[in-house]
C-alpha atoms as one frame of an Amber mdcrd trajectory, in Angstrom:
protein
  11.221   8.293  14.510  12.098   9.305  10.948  15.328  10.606  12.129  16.192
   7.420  13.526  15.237   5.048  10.735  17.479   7.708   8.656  14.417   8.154
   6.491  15.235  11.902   7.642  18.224  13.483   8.409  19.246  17.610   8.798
  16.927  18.405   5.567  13.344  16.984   4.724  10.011  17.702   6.027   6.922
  16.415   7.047   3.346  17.781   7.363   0.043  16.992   7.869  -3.581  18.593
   7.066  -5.362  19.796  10.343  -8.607  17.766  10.117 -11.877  19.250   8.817
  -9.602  22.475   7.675  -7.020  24.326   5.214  -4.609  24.477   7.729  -0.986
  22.224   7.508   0.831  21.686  10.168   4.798  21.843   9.191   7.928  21.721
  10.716  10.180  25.113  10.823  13.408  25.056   8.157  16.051  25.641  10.696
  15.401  23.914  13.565  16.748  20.240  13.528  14.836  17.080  12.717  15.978
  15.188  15.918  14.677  17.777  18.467  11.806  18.818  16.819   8.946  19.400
  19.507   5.277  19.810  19.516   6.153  23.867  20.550   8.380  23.812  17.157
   5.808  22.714  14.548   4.184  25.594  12.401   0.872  26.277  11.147   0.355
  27.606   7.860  -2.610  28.208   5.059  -2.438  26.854   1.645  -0.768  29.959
   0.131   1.821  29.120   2.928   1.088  32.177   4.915   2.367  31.215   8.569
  -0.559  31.932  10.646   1.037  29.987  13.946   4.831  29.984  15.508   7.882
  31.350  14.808   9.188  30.751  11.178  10.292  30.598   8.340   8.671  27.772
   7.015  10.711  25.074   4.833  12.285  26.337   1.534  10.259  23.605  -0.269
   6.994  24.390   1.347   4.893  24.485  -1.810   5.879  21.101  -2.521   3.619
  19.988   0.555   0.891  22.335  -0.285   0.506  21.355  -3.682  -0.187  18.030
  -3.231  -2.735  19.127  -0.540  -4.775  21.227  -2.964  -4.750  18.378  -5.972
  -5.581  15.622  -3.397  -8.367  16.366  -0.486  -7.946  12.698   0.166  -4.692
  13.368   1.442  -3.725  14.089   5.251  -0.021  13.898   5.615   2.974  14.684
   3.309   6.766  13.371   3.586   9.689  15.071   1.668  12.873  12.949   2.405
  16.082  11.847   1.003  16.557   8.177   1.721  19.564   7.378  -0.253  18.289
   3.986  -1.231  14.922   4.916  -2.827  16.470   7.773  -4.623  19.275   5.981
  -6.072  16.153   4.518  -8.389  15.905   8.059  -9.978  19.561   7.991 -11.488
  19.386   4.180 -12.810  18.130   2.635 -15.946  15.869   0.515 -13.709  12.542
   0.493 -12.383  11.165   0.584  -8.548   9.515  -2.600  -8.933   8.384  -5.199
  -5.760  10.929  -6.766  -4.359   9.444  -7.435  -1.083   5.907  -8.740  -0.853
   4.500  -5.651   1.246   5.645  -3.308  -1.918   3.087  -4.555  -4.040   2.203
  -1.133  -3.559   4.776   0.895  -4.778   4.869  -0.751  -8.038   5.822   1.556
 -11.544   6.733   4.432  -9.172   6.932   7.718 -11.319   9.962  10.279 -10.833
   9.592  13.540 -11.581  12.302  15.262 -13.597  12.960  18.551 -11.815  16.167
  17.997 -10.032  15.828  21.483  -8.354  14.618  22.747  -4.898  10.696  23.082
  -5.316  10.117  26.242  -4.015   7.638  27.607  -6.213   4.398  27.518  -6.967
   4.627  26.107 -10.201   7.489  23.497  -9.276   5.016  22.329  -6.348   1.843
  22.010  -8.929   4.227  20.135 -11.436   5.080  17.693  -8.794   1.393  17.364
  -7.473   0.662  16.349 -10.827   3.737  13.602 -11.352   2.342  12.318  -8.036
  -1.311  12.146  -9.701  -2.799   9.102  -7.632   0.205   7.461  -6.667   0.895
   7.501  -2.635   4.897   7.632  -3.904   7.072   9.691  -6.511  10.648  10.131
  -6.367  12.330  13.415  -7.382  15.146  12.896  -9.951  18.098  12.677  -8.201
  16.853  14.539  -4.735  14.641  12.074  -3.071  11.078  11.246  -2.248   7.502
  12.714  -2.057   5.198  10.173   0.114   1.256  11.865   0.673  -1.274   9.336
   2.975  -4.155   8.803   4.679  -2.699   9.691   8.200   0.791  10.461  10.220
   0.704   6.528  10.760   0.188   5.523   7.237   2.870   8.212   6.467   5.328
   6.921   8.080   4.615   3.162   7.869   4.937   4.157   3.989   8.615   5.592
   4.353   9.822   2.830   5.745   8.580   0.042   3.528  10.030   2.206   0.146
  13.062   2.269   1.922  13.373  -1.229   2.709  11.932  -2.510  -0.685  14.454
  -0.221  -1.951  17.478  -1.597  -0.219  16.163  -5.118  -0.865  16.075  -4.348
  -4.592  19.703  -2.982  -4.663  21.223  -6.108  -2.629  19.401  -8.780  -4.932
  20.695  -6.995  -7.913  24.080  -8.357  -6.313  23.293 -11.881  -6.429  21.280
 -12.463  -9.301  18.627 -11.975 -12.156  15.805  -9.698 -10.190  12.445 -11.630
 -10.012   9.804  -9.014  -9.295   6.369  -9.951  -8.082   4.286 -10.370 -11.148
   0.673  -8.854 -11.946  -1.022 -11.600 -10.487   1.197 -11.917  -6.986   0.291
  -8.287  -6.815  -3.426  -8.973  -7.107  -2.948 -11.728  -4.679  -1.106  -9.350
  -2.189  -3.273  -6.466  -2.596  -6.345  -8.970  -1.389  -3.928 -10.224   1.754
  -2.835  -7.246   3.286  -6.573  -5.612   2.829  -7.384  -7.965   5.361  -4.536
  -6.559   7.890  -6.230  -3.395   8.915  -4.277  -3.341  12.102  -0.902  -3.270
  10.405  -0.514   0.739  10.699  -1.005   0.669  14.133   0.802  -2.474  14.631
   3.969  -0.843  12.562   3.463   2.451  14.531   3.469   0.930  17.821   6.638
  -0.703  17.381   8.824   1.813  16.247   7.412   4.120  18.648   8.089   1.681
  21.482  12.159   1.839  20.066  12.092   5.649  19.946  10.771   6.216  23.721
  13.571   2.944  24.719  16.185   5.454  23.185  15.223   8.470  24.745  14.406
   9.788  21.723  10.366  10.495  21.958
């Protein structure tokens, strides 16, 4: 579903905590994005030792685990490149709200390390750029999104992406008008009421991917 939103492409991961344990489940490096199946998906610890399927593991696997170990709150990670969102890491500019559903993604911080995070220092380092934040961008690579659940997750790619197109095609037509502190109170109080929205998001798109044969 990532794949076909183009949230994903060749390169990227996802992941998500098995519930209750220190176990991540993680896609393997090599094998592609679009036919990734439930048989593919690895299980690994949080010193990445695989302890289920047949590796290797993504290059940038400590990036995921990190964030894991500095956030218990957190149950699924996304490391993508959407070329819209990322673009905001090489301009003197700001991820602000441009649409009213990224309220939430306001004063998004990017973490300098343009480099592969394949350590376990690089991973830590970006855990703690993330801090609270559900979003951080990587400087000139591409995006880090941890949530509540695979649903969440994903409903959370989408919606930088979008904002982040938004932003870039109303820079083309005129001054940008952000939404303020107090439209972002406002909106924060509306969509708390829409607890059905994940599902409601995830439903949809899921309903596109099994029409294309792709799910």
């Amino acid at each position: 579903m990532l794949v076909m939103q183009e949230i994903m492409d060749y390169s990227g991961h996802v992941s998500a905590r098995i519930p209750g344990t220190d176990r991540i489940l993680i896609q393997p490096r090599d094998t592609s994005r679009a036919a990734l199946t439930a048989a593919d998906v690895l299980v690994v610890d949080l010193d990445g030792e695989l302890l289920e399927g047949e590796g290797p593991a993504p290059s940038e696997t400590a990036l995921h685990l990190w964030v894991y170990k500095a956030r218990p709150d957190v149950q699924s990670v996304c490391h993508g490149h959407p070329p819209m969102s990322t673009l905001f890491t090489v301009v003197d500019r700001p991820m602000v709200a441009a649409r009213n559903f990224a309220f939430r993604f306001r004063d998004v911080p990017i973490h300098a390390d343009t480099t592969h995070i394949r350590t376990d220092e690089q991973g830590k380092a970006v855990a703690k750029t993330l801090g609270k934040n559900s979003v951080c961008l990587l400087r000139g690579h591409g995006t880090v999104i941890a949530s509540s659940s695979v649903q969440e997750l994903f409903m959370d790619c989408i919606e930088l992406e979008e904002n982040a197109k938004s932003l870039a095609m109303a820079a083309t037509l005129g001054r940008l008008l952000p939404m303020t502190d107090q439209e972002t109170e406002e909106l924060r109080a509306s969509y708390g009421k829409n607890d059905y929205r994940i599902s409601k998001i995830w439903e949809h798109y899921l309903h596109k991917a099994t029409t294309a044969g792709l799910v």
